[in-house]
C-alpha positions in Angstrom: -8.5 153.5 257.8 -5.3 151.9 256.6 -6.2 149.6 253.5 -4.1 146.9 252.7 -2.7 146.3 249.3 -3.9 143.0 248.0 -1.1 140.5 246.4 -2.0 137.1 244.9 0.2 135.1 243.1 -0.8 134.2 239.9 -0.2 133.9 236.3 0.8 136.4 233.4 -2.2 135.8 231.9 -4.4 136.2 234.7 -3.0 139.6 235.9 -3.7 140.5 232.4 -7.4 140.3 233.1 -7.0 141.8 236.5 -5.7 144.9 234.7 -8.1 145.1 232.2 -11.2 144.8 234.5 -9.5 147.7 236.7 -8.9 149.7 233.6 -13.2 149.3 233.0 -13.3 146.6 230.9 -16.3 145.2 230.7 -16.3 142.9 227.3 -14.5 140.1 225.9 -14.6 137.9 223.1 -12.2 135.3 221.9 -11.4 131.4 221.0 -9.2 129.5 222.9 -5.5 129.2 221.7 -2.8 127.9 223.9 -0.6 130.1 225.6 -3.2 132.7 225.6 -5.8 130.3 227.1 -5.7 131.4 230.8 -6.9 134.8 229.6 -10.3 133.6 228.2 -10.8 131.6 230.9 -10.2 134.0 233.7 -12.6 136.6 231.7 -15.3 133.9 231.3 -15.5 133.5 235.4 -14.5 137.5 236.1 -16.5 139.2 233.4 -20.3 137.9 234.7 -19.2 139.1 238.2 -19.2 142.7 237.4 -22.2 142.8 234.7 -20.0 142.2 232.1 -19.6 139.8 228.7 -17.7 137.1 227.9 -18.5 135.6 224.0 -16.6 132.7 223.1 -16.6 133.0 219.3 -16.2 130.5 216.2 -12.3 132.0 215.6 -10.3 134.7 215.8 -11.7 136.6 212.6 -15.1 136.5 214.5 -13.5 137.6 217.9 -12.1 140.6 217.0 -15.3 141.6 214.5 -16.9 141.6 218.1 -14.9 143.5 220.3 -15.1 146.6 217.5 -18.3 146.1 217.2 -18.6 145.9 221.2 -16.3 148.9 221.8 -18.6 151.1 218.8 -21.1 150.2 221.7 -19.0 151.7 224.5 -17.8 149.1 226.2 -14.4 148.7 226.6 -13.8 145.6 225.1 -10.5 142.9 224.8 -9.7 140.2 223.3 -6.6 137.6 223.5 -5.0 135.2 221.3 -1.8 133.8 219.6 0.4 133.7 216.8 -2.3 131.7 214.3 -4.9 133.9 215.7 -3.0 137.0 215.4 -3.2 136.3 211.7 -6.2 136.5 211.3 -7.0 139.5 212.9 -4.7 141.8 211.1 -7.6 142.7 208.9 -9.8 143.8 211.6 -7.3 145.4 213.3 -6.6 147.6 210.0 -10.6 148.1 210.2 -10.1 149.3 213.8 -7.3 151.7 212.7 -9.4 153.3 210.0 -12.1 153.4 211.6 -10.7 154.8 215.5 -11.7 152.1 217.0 -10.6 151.3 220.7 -10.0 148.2 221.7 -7.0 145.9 222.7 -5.6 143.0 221.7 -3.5 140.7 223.5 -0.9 138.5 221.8 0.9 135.5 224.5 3.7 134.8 221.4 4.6 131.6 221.1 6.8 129.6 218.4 5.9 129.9 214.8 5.2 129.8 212.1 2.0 128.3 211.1 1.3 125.9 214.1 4.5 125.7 215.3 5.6 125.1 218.9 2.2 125.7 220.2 3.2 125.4 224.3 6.8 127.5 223.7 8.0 130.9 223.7 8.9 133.4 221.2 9.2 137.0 220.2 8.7 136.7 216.6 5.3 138.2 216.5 7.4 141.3 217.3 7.7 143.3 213.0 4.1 142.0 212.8 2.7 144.0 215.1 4.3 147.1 213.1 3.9 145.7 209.6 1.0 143.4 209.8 -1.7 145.3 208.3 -1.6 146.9 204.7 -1.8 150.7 204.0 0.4 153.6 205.9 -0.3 153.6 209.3 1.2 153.4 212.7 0.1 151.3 216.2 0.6 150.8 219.9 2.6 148.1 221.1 3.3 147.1 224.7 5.3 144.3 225.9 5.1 142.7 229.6 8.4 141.3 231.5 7.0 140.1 234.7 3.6 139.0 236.0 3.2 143.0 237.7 3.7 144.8 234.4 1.0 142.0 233.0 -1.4 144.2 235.3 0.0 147.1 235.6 0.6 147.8 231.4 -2.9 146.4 230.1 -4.3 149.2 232.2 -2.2 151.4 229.9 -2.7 149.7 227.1 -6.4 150.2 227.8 -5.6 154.1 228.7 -3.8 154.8 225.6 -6.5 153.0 223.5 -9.2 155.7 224.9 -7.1 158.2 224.9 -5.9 158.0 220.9 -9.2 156.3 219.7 -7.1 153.4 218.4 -6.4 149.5 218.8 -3.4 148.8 221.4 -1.5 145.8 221.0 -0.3 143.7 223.8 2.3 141.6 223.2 3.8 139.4 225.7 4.9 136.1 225.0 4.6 132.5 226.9 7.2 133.0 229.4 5.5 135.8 231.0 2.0 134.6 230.4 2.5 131.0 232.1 5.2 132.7 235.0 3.3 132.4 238.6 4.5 136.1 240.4 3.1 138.0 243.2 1.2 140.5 241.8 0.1 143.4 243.8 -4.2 144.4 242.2 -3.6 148.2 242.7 -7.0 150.1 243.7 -9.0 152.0 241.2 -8.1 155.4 243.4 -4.3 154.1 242.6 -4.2 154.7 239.3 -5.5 157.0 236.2 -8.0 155.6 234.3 -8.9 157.1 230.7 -12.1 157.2 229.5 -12.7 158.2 225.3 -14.0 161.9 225.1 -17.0 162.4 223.7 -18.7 165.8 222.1 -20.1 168.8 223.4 -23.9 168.7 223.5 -25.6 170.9 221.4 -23.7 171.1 218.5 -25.6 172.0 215.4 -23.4 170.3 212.8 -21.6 167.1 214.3 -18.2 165.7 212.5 -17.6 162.0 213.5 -13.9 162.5 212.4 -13.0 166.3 212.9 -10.6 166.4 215.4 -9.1 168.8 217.8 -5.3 169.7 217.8 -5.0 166.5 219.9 -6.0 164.6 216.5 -8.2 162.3 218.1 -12.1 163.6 217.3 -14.2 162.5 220.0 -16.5 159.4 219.7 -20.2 158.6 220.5 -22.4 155.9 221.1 -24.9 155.1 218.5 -28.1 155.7 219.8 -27.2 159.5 221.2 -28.2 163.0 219.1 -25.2 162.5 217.0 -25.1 160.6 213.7 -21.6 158.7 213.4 -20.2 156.4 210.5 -17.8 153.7 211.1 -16.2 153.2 207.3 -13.3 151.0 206.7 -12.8 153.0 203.4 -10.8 156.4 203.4 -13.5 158.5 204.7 -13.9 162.5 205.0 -14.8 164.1 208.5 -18.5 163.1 208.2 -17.9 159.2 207.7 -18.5 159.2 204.3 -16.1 157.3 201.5 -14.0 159.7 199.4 -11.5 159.1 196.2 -10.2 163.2 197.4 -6.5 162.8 197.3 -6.8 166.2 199.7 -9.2 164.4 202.0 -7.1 160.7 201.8 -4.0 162.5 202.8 -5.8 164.4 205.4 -7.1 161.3 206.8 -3.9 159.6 206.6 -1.4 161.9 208.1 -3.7 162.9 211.1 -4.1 159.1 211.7 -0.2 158.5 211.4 0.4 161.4 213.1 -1.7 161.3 216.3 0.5 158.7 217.2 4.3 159.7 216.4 3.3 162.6 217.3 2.9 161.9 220.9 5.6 159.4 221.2 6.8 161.3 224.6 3.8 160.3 225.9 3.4 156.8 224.9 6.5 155.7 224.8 7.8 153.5 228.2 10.9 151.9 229.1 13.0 150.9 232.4 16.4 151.7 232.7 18.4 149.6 234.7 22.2 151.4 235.3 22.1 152.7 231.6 24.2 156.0 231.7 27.4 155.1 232.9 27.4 151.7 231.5 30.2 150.7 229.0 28.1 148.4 227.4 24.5 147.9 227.0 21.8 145.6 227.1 18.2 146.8 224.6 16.0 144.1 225.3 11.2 143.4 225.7 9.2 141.0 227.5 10.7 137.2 228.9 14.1 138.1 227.2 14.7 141.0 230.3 14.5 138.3 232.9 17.5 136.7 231.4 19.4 139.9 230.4 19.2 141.5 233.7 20.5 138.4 235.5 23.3 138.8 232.8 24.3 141.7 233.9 24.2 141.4 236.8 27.0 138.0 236.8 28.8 140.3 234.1 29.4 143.1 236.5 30.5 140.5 239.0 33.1 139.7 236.5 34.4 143.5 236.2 32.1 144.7 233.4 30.2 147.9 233.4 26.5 146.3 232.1 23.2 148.1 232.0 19.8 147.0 230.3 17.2 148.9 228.7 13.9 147.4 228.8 11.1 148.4 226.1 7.9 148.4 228.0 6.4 149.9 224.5 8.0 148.4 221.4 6.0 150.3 219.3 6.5 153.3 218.5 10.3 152.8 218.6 12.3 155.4 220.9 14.6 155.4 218.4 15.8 158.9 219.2 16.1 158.0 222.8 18.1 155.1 221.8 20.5 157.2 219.8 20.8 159.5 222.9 21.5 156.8 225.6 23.6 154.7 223.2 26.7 157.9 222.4 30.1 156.5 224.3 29.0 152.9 224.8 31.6 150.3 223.8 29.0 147.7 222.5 25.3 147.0 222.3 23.7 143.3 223.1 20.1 143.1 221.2 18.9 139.5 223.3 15.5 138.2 221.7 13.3 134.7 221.2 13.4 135.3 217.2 15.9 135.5 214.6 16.1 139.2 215.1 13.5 141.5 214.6 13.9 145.0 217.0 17.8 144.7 216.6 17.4 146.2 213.1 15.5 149.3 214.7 18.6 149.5 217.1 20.9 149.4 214.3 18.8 152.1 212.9 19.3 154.1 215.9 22.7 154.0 216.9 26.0 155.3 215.7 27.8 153.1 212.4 30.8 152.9 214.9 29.0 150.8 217.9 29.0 147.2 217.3 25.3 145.9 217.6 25.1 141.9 218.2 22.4 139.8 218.8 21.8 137.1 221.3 18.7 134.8 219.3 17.0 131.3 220.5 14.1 130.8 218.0 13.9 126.9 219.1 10.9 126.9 221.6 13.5 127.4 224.7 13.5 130.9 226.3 17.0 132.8 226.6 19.4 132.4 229.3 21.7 135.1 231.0 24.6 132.7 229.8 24.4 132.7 226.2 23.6 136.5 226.6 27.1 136.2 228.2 28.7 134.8 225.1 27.3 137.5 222.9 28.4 139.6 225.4 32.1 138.3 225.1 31.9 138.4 221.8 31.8 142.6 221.4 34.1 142.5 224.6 36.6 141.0 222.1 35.6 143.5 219.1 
């Protein structure tokens, strides 16, 4: 029996939901905030149709309180917002760290700050995602370019949030989300789907936070043989609160750690004619449309172009990037901020290889032509 692929075209925002019920998903909770609106309305009809939850909550603080709580249940649980709502769900989303929490949250960027351009694109959500909680810590962050990769990376992003007991940020932005693609709705037999691991039975002394050499300790659900804390305080490996500067750094380093530490694994980009290329394009999310129809019109004019595409900002292939980036003549850095990932590039690449940006931060996304000046600009270097 031949079975055919199904392809709808849709929104960004409503593959996003597509990916996350294939991944398992099964709970949402959220509060409506333009451009991430499509996604709470597409869980509100999808959700009931496979036994699952959709909340609509009192704000953002409240949503993502939920989905913790909702994931500490077992359910795989989402939740979706925008730049004002991101806010306010850095604290939680520090809780979720400490705690090894699973979960995902989806960001549609739009124009900031504070109310801002609430119907228009941006990137500049972008250093928040890294930086937006307090404390030492480290954090997932995925970034969509096209309608396909809306569906395609939230089942990742829901993977690696099982897989490393941790909150996974999805950040795309309003281009993307509120873009009408075919998008082909893999089959659950198409794909991997990760589940959290769980203990052994029969253990006579269980450890809610010992972990493995993987660093992630498996997780129950309350109700089972096991007793398990969830402590937004630095907590030993039973749960419990501790001032131990041996048992803090412990904590700490394995939670850090369990991350960077498996960068190879996490870490995903798309190359577009990057090894031979004289110069090159390092580029996430709406700004790739533009930047590869730039190089594309640039190599009609006789340069050698390529474009990187971050699939996961965060963590940073920053050693990749210093690889890929020896012998290139110039390095274009396009983005809908002021400049936010083209100080990790910097970072990355040789003193000697000019590093411009190409920046709209009015409400208007990119265009391949005024990544064509920039371009022209370290042509001219």
């Amino acid at each position: 029996m031949i079975v055919k692929k199904k392809v709808k075209f849709m929104l960004g925002n409503e593959a996003i939901v597509e990916g996350a019920l294939l991944a398992g998903a099964t709970f949402f909770a959220g509060y409506p905030i333009t451009p991430s609106s499509e996604v709470a309305e597409s869980a509100s009809r999808k959700l009931p149709q496979i036994g699952g939850c959709y909340l609509q909550m009192e704000d953002e603080i409240a949503s993502i309180a939920a989905i913790i709580g909702a994931s500490i249940g077992g359910a795989k649980a989402f939740t979706a917002t925008s730049g004002p709502g991101f806010s306010l769900m850095q604290e939680n989303i520090g809780l979720a760290i400490m705690a090894e929490v699973p979960c995902v949250i989806v960001n549609v960027q739009r124009s900031g700050p504070s109310t801002g351009l609430a119907t228009r694109p941006a990137q500049a959500d972008i250093m928040q995602a890294r930086w937006g909680r307090h404390g030492d810590h480290s954090v997932i962050a995925l970034s969509p370019a096209t309608v396909q990769e809306c569906f395609d990376l939230m089942v990742q992003a829901f993977n690696m949030a099982e897989k490393y007991r941790c909150p996974v940020l999805f950040m795309a932005d309003e281009t993307v989300g509120h873009l009408r693609e075919n998008c082909v709705l893999r089959l659950r037999d198409e794909v991997e789907i990760v589940n959290r691991k769980r203990p052994p039975e029969g253990l006579e002394e269980y450890l809610p936070y010992k972990a493995d050499d993987d660093l992630v300790p498996p997780m129950v659900t309350p109700g089972s043989d096991y007793l398990t804390r969830y402590h937004s305080s630095t907590h030993n490996e039973k749960g419990l609160p501790t001032s131990s500067p041996q048992e803090a750094r412990k904590l700490i380093k394995r939670l850090y750690d369990k991350i960077e530490k498996n960068k190879d694994d996490i870490i995903m980009y798309r190359e577009f004619d990057v090894t031979k290329c004289e110069y090159l394009v390092i580029c996430f999310g709406g700004a790739v449309r533009a930047a590869r129809q730039a190089a594309i019109e640039a190599k009609e004019e006789g340069l050698s172009v390529g474009v990187l595409q971050l699939q996961t900002v965060w963590p940073f292939p920053a050693e990749y990037i210093s690889e890929i980036s020896k012998g290139k003549r110039g390095i274009i850095v396009p983005e809908m901020n002021m400049g936010q990932i083209i100080g990790e590039v910097r970072k990355a690449v040789p003193d000697e290889i000019p590093v411009l940006g190409a920046n709209r931060y009015d409400g208007e996304p990119l265009t391949p032509k005024e990544i064509i000046q920039v371009l022209g600009e370290v042509v001219s270097l």
